[in-house]
C-alpha positions as a Markdown table, in Angstrom:
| # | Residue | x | y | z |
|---|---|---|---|---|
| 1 | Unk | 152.8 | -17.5 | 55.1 |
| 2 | Unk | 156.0 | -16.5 | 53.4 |
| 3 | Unk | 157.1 | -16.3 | 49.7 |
| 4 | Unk | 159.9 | -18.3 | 48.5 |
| 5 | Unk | 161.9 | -14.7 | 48.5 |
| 6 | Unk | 161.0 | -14.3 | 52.2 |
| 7 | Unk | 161.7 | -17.8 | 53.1 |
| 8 | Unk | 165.5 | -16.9 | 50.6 |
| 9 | Unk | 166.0 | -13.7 | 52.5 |
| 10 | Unk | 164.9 | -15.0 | 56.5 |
| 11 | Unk | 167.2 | -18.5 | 55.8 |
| 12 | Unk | 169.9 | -16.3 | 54.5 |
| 13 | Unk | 170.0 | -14.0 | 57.1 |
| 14 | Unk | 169.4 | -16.3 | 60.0 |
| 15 | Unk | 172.6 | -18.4 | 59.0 |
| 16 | Unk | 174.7 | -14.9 | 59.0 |
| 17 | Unk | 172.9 | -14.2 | 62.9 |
| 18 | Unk | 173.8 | -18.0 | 64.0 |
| 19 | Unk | 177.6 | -16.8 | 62.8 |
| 20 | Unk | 177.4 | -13.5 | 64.6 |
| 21 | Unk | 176.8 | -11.0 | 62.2 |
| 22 | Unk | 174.3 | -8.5 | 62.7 |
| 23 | Unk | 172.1 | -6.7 | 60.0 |
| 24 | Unk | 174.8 | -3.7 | 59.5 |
| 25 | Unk | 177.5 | -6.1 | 59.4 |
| 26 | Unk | 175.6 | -8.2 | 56.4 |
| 27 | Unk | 174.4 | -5.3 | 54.6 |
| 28 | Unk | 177.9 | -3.5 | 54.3 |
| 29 | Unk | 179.5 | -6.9 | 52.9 |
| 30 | Unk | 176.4 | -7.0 | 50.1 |
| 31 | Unk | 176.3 | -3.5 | 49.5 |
| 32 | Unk | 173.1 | -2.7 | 50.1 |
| 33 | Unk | 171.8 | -0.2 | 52.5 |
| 34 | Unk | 171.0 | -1.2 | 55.9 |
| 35 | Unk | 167.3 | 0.1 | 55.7 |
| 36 | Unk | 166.8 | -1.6 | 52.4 |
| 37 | Unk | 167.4 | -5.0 | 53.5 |
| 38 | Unk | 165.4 | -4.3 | 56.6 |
| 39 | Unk | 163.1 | -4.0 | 54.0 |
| 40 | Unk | 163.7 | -6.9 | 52.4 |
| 41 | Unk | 163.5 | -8.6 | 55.9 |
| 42 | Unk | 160.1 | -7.7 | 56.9 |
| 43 | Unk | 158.7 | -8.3 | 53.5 |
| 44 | Unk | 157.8 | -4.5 | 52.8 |
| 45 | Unk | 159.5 | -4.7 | 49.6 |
| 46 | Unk | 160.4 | -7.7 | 47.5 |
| 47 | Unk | 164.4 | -7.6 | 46.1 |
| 48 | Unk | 165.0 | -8.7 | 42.6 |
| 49 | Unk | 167.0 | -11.8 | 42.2 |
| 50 | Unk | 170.2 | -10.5 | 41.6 |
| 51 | Unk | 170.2 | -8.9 | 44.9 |
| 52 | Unk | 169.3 | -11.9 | 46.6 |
| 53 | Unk | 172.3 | -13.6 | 44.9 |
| 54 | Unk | 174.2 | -11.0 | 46.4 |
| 55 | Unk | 172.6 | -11.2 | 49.4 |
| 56 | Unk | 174.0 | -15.0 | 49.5 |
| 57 | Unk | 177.6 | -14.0 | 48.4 |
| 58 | Unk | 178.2 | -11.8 | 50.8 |
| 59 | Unk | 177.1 | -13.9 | 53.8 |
| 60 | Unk | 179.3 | -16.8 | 52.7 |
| 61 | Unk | 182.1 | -14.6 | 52.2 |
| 62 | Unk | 181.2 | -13.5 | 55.9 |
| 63 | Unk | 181.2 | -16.7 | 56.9 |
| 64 | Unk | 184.4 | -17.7 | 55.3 |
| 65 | Unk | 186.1 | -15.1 | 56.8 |
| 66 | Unk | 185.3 | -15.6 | 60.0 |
| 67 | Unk | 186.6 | -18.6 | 59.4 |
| 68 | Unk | 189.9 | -18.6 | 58.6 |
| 69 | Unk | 190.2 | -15.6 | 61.4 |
């Protein structure tokens, strides 16, 4: 079973994959080191809140982007 953080991180980062983005791609945009939100990913550390907030940001920004491309 999965925290609410998990659940945050997996939903946010399967919407990014759906749009294409891979791991590298997400965790340059955030600015946060790929290995950390592997991480984050597999539940081996938990991110504080702000980072999932970031987290968020980025990918819509990703998203956007894409977009409008």
């Amino acid at each position: 079973m999965f925290t609410s953080t998990e659940q945050a991180i997996k939903k946010i980062l399967l919407r990014a994959k759906k749009k294409g983005f891979k791991m590298n791609d997400i965790a340059y945009a955030a600015g946060i080191d790929p290995a950390q939100l592997s991480r984050w990913n597999t539940g081996k550390t938990v991110p504080l809140y702000s980072n999932i907030v970031k987290l968020e940001q980025a990918v819509q920004a990703l998203i956007a982007a894409k977009a409008q491309a």
